[in-house]
C-alpha positions as CSV (number, residue, x, y, z in Angstrom):
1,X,101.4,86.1,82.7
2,X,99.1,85.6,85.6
3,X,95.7,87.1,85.3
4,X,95.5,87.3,88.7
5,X,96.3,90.9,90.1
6,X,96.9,92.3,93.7
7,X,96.9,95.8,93.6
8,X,98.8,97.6,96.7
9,X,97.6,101.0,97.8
10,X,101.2,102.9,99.2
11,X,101.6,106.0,100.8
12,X,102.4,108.3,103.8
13,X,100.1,108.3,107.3
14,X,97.4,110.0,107.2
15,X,97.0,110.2,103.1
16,X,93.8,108.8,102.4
17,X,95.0,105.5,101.8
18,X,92.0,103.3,103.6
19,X,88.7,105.4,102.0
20,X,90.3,104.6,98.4
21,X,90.8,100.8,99.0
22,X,87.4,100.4,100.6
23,X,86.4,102.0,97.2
24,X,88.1,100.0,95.1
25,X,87.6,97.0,96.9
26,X,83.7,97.8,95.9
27,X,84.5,98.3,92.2
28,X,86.4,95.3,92.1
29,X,83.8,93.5,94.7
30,X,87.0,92.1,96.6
31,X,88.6,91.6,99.7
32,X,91.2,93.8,101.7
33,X,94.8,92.3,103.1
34,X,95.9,94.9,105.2
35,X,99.8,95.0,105.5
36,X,99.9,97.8,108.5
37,X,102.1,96.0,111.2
38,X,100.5,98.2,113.9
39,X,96.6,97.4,113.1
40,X,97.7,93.6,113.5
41,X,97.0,94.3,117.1
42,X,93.8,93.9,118.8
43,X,94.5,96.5,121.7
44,X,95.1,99.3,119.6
45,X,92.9,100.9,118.1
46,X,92.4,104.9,117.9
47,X,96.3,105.2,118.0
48,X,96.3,102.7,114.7
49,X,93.8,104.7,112.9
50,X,92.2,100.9,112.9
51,X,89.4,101.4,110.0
52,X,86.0,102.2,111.6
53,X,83.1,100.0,112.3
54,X,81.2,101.2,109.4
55,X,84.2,100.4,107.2
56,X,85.1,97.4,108.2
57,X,81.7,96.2,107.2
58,X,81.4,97.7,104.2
59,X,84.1,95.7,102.9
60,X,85.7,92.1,104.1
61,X,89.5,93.0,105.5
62,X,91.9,90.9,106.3
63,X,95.1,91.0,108.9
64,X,93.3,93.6,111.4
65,X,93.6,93.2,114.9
66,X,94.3,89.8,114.8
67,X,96.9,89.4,117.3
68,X,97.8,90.5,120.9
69,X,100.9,92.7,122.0
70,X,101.6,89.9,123.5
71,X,102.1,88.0,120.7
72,X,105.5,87.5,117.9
73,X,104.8,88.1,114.9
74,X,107.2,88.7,112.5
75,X,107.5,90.3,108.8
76,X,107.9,86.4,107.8
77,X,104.8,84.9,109.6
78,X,103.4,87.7,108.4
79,X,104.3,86.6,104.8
80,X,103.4,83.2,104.6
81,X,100.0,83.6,106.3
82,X,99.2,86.6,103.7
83,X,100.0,84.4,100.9
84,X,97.7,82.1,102.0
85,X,95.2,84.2,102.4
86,X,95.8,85.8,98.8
87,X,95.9,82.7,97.2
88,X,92.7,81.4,98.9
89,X,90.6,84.2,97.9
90,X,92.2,84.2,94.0
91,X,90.4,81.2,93.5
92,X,87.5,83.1,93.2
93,X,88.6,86.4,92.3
94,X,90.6,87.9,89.6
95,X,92.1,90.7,92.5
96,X,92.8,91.5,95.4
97,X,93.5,95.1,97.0
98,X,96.2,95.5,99.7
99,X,96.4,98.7,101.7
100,X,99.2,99.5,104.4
101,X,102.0,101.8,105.1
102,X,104.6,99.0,106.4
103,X,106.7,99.2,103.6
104,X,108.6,95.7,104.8
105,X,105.5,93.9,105.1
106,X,104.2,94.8,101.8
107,X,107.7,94.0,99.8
108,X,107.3,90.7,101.5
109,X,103.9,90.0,100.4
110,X,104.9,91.5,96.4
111,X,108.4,90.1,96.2
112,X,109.5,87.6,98.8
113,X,111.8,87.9,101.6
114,X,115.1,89.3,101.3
115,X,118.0,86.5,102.8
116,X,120.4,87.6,105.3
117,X,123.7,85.9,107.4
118,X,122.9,84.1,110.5
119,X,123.7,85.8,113.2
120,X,125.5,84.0,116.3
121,X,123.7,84.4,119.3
122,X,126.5,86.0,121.0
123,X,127.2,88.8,118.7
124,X,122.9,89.3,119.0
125,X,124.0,89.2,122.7
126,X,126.5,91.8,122.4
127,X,124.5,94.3,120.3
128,X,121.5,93.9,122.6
129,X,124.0,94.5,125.9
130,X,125.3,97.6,123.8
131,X,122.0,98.8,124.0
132,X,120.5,97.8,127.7
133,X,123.7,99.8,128.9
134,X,124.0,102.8,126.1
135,X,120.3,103.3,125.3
136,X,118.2,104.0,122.0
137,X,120.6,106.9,121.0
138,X,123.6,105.0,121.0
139,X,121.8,102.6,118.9
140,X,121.2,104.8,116.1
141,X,124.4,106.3,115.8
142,X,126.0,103.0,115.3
143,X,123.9,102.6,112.4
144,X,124.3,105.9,111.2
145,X,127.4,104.6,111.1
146,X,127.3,101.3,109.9
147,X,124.3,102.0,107.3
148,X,123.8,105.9,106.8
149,X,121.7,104.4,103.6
150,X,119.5,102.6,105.5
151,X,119.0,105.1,108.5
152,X,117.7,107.3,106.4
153,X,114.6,105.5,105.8
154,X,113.7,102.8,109.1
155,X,112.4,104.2,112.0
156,X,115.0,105.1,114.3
157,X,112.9,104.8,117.2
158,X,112.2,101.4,116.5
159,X,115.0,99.6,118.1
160,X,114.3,96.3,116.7
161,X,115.1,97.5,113.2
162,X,118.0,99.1,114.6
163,X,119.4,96.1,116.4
164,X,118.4,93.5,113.1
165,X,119.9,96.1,110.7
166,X,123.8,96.2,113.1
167,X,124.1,92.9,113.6
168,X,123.5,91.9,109.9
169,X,126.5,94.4,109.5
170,X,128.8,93.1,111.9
171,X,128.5,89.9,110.8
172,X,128.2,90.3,107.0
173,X,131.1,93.5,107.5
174,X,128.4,95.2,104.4
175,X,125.5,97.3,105.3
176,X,122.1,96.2,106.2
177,X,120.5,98.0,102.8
178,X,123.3,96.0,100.6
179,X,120.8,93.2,101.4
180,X,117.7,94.4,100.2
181,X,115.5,93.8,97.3
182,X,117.6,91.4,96.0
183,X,114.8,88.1,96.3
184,X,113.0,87.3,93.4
185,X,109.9,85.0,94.2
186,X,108.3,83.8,92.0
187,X,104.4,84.8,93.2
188,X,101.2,83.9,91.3
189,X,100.0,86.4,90.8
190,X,101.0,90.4,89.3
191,X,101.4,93.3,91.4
192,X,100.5,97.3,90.9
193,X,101.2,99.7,93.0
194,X,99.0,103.0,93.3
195,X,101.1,105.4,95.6
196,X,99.5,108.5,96.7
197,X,101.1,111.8,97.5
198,X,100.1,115.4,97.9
199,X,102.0,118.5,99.0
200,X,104.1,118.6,102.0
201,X,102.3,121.2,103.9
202,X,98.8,119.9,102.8
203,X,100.1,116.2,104.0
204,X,101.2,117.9,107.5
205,X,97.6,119.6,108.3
206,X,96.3,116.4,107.5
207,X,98.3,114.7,109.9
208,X,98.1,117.2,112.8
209,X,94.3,116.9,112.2
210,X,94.3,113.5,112.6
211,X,96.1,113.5,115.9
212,X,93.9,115.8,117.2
213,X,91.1,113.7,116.1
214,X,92.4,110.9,117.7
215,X,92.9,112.5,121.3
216,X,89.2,113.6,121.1
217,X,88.4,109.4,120.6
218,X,90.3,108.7,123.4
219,X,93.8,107.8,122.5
220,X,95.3,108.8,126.0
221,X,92.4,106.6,127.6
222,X,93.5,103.5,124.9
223,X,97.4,104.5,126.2
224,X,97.0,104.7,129.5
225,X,95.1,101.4,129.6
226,X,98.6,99.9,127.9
227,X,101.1,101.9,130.2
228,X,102.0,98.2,131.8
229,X,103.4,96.9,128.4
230,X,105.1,99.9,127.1
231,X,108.0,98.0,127.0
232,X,106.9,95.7,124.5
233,X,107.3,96.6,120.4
234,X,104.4,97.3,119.2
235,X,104.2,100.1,122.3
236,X,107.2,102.0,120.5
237,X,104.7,103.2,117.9
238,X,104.4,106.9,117.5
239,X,100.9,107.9,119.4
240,X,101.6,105.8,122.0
241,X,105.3,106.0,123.3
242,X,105.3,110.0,123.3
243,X,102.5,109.6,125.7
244,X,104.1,107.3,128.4
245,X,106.8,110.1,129.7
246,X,103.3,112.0,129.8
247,X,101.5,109.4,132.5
248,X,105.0,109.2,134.6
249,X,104.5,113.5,135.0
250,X,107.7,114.0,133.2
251,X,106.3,116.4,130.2
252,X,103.1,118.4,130.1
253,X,99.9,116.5,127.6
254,X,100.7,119.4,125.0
255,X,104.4,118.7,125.2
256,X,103.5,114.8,124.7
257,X,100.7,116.2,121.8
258,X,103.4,118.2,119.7
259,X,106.1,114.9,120.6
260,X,103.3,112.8,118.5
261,X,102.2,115.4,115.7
262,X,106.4,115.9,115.2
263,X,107.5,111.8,114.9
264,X,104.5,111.6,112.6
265,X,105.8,113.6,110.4
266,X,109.0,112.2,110.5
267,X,107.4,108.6,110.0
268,X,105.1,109.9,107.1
269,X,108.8,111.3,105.5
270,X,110.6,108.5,106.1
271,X,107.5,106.4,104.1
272,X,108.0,108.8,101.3
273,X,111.8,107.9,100.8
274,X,110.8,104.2,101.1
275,X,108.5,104.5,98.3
276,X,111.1,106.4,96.1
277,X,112.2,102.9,95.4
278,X,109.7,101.6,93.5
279,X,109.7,101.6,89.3
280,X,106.6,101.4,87.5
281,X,103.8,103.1,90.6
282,X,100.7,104.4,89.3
283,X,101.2,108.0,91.4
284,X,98.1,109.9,92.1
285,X,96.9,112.5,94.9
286,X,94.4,111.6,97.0
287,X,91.7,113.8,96.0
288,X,91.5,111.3,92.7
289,X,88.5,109.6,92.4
290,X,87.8,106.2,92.7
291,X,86.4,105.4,89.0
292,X,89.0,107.4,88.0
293,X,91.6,105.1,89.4
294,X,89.3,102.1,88.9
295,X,89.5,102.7,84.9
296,X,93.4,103.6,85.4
297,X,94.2,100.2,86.8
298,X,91.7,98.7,84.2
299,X,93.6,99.9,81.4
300,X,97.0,99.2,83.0
């Protein structure tokens, strides 16, 4: 067995995940691969909850506003250039610590990529019509229908998953999540998975805190600087898209406020069903001390 060890820090927005990798990261005296698909991107910042200044400095991180919106980049570039990464800095250290709550991203760097159908270009074509003419709605109760499984834990407001997860089931005839977890590659190195979790209303004051921290930083300045690429997919992120309907004087700022607080929520519950999954986590709450988990994964 590899003494080589990336340990992955898991759990829903808003947890406490970032103070206790920086920490760790410190104990370890390692690096930081972020796997948050949303901090990838240089243009947002407050609305990410990109790490701080301060933090960033304390500790080298990887895989943080690295990219435009303008940019593609997918779970699978994603993938290889992590593992590059990893492996690079395993030649000088025994671990690595990777924080994130993109559950895709992170099974990607852990365990591979799972392999789906190709798709023909004209059924991609027709699912992508169905949803120019039908809208985002539409869109998710096909999948409900198709894959109540896995609607139950993407984001349904993501219409890429959406339109990814129906047209693997078209073509295949088998849901979307029939697919999954099935790779095995073969990594060099061993993976452990500390996965936080706290109370549900505790996690939810934490969260509405956090929102309301991030308006007082500027969020709606950073949003409405983006209005022109709302259209894009990273702009679907919750923070951001609640506040657009806001700009074009269709809902009041404390409408769009509570819009954002709510699909948090719902993001941070869909994260917790994602991470049911897992065998073998390490599950602590966040108020667990660093050395406390340091000498856990030490003994592990």
């Amino acid at each position: 067995m590899s003494n080589k060890t990336l340990i992955y820090i898991a759990g829903p927005t808003g947890i406490g995940k970032t103070k206790l990798s920086i920490d760790l990261a410190k104990r370890f005296e390692t690096e930081i691969i972020s796997c948050d698909s949303r901090q990838f991107y240089k243009e947002m910042q407050i609305g990410t909850a990109v790490p701080s200044e301060s933090e960033l400095n304390e500790v080298k991180h990887h895989f943080i506003q690295h990219k435009s919106i303008q940019n593609t980049y997918t779970v699978g570039d994603f993938e290889k250039d992590a593992i590059k990464k990893i492996e690079n800095i395993l030649k000088t250290k025994n671990t690595i610590i990777m924080v994130g709550g993109s559950g895709m991203y992170a099974d990607a760097v852990m365990f591979g990529l799972d392999k789906f159908p190709k798709v023909p270009p004209k059924v991609r074509d027709q699912i992508n019509l169905f949803y120019q003419s039908h809208g985002l709605k539409s869109l998710q109760q096909l999948l409900l229908k198709k894959d109540p499984k896995y609607y139950s834990r993407v984001d349904i407001n993501n219409p890429m998953r959406l339109l990814r997860a129906i047209e693997i089931s078209i073509v295949s005839n088998k849901p979307y999540s029939s697919f999954l977890g099935k790779r095995i590659t073969k990594r060099n190195f061993v993976s452990k998975m500390i996965v936080l979790n706290c109370p549900r209303t505790l996690l939810y004051d934490k969260i509405s805190k956090r929102v309301d921290s991030m308006l007082l930083s500027g969020l709606e300045v950073e949003a409405k600087k983006l209005l022109e690429y709302r259209d894009l997919s990273p702009l679907k992120t919750v923070g951001y898209k609640e506040l657009f309907p806001y700009f074009d004087g269709n809902i009041s700022l404390e409408k769009a406020v509570s819009e954002i607080k709510k699909n948090t929520r719902r993001y941070a519950k869909r994260q917790i069903t994602w991470l049911k999954r897992y065998d073998n986590t390490i599950s602590l709450q966040p108020t667990t001390t660093s050395e406390k988990v340091y000498r856990l994964l030490r003994c592990n």
